[in-house]
PyMOL commands that place a pseudoatom at each C-alpha (Angstrom):
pseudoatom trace, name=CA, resn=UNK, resi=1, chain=A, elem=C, hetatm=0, pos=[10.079, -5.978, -16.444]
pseudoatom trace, name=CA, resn=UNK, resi=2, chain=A, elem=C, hetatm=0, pos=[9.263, -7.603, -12.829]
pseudoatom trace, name=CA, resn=UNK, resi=3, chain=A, elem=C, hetatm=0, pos=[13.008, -6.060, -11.649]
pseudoatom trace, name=CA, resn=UNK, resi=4, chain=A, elem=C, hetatm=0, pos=[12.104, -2.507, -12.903]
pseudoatom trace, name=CA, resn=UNK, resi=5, chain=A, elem=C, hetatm=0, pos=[8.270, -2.545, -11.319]
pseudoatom trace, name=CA, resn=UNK, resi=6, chain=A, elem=C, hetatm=0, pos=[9.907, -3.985, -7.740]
pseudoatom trace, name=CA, resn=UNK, resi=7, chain=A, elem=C, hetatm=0, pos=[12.815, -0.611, -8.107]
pseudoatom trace, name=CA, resn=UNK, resi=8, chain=A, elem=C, hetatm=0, pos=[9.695, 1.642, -8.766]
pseudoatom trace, name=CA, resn=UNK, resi=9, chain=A, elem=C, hetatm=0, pos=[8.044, 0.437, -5.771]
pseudoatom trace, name=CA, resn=UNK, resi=10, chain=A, elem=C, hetatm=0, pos=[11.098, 0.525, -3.904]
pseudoatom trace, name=CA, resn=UNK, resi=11, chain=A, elem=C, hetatm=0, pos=[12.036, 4.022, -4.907]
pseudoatom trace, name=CA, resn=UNK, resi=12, chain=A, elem=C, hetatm=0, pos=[8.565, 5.121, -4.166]
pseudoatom trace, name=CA, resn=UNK, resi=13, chain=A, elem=C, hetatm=0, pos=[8.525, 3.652, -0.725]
pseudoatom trace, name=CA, resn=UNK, resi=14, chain=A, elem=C, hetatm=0, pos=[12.099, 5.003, -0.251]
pseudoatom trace, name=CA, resn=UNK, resi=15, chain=A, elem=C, hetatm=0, pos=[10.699, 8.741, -0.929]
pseudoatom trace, name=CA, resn=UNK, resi=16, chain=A, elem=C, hetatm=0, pos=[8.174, 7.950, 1.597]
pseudoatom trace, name=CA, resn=UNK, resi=17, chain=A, elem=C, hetatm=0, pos=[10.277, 7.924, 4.372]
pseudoatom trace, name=CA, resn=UNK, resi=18, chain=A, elem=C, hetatm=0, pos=[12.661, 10.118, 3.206]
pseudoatom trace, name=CA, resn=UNK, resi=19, chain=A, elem=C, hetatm=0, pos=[9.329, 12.750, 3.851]
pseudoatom trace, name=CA, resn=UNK, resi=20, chain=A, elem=C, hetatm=0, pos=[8.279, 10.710, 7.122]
pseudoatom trace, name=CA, resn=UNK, resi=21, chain=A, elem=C, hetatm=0, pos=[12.185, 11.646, 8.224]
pseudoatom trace, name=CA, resn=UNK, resi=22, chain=A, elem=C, hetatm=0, pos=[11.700, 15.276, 7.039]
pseudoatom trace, name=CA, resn=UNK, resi=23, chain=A, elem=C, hetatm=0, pos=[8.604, 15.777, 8.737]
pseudoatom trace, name=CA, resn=UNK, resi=24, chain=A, elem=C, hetatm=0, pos=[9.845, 14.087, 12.187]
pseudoatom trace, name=CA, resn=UNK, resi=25, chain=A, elem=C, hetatm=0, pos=[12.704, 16.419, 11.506]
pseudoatom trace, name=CA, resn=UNK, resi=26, chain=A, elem=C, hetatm=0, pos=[10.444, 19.447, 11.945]
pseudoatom trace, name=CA, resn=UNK, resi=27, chain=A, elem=C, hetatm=0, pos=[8.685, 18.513, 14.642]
pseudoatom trace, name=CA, resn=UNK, resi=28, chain=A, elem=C, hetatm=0, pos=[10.236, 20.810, 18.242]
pseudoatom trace, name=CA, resn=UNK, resi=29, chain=A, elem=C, hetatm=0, pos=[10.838, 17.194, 20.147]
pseudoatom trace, name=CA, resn=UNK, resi=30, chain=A, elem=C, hetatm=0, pos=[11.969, 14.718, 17.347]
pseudoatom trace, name=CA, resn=UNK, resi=31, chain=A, elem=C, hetatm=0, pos=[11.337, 11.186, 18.107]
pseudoatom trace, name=CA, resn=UNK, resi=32, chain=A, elem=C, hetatm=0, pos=[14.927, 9.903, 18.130]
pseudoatom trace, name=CA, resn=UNK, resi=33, chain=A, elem=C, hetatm=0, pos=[14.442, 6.106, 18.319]
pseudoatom trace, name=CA, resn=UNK, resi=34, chain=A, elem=C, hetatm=0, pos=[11.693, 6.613, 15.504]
pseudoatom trace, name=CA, resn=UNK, resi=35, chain=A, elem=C, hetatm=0, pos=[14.019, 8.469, 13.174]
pseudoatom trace, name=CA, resn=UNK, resi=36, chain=A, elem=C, hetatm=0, pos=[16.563, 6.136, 13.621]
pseudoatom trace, name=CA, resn=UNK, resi=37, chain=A, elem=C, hetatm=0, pos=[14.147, 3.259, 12.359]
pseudoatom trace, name=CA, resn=UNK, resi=38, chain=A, elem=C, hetatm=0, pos=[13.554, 5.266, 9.595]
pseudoatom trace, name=CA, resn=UNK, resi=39, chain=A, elem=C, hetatm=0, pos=[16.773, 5.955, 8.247]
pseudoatom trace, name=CA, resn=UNK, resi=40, chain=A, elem=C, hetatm=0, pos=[17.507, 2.190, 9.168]
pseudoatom trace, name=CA, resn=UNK, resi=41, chain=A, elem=C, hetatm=0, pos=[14.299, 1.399, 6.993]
pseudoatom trace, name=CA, resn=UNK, resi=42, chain=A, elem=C, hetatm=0, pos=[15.281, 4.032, 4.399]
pseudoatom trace, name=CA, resn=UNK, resi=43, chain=A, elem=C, hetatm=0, pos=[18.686, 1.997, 4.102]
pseudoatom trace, name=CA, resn=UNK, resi=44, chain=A, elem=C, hetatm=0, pos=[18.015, -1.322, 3.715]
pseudoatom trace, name=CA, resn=UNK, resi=45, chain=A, elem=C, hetatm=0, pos=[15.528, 0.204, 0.834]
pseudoatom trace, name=CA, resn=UNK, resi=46, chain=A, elem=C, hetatm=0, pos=[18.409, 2.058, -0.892]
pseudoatom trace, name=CA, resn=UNK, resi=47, chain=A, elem=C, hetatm=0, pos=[20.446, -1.231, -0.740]
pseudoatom trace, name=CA, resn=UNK, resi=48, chain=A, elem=C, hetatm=0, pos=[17.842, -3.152, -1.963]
pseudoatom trace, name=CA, resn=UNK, resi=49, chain=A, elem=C, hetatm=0, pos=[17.219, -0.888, -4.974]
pseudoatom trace, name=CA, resn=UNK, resi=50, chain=A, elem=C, hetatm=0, pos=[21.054, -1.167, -6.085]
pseudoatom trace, name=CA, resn=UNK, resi=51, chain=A, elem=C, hetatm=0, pos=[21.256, -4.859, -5.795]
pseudoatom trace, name=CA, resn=UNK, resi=52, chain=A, elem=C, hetatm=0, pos=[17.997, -5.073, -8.041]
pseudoatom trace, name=CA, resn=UNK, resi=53, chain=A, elem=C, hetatm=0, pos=[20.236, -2.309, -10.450]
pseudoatom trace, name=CA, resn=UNK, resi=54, chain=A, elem=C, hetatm=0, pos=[22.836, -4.365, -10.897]
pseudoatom trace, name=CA, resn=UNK, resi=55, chain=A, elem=C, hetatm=0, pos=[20.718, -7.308, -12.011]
pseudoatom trace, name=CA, resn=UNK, resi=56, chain=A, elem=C, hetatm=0, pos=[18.635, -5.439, -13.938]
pseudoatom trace, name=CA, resn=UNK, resi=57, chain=A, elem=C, hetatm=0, pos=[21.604, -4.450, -15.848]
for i in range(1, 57): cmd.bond("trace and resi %d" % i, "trace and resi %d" % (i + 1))
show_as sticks, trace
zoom trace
């Protein structure tokens, strides 16, 4: 049960910044070095998530 809580949190977390990306998006003068940190961040989330898939399975 520890696996699925951690992916929750992790998928939570990942929608986060996948808003924090949208809403730098929108802004007229888009902080490039910040959006790349936060795809970077976004990533290493996603790949977290589907290592903890495959154990969970």
């Amino acid at each position: 049960m520890a696996v699925e809580a951690r992916i929750r949190e992790l998928g939570s977390r990942h929608q986060n910044l996948d808003k924090a990306i949208q809403d730098e998006l929108s802004r007229p003068a888009a902080d490039t070095v910040k959006l790349k940190e936060l795809k970077r961040q976004k990533l290493r989330l996603k790949e977290e998530i589907q290592a903890l898939g495959s154990q969970a399975h």
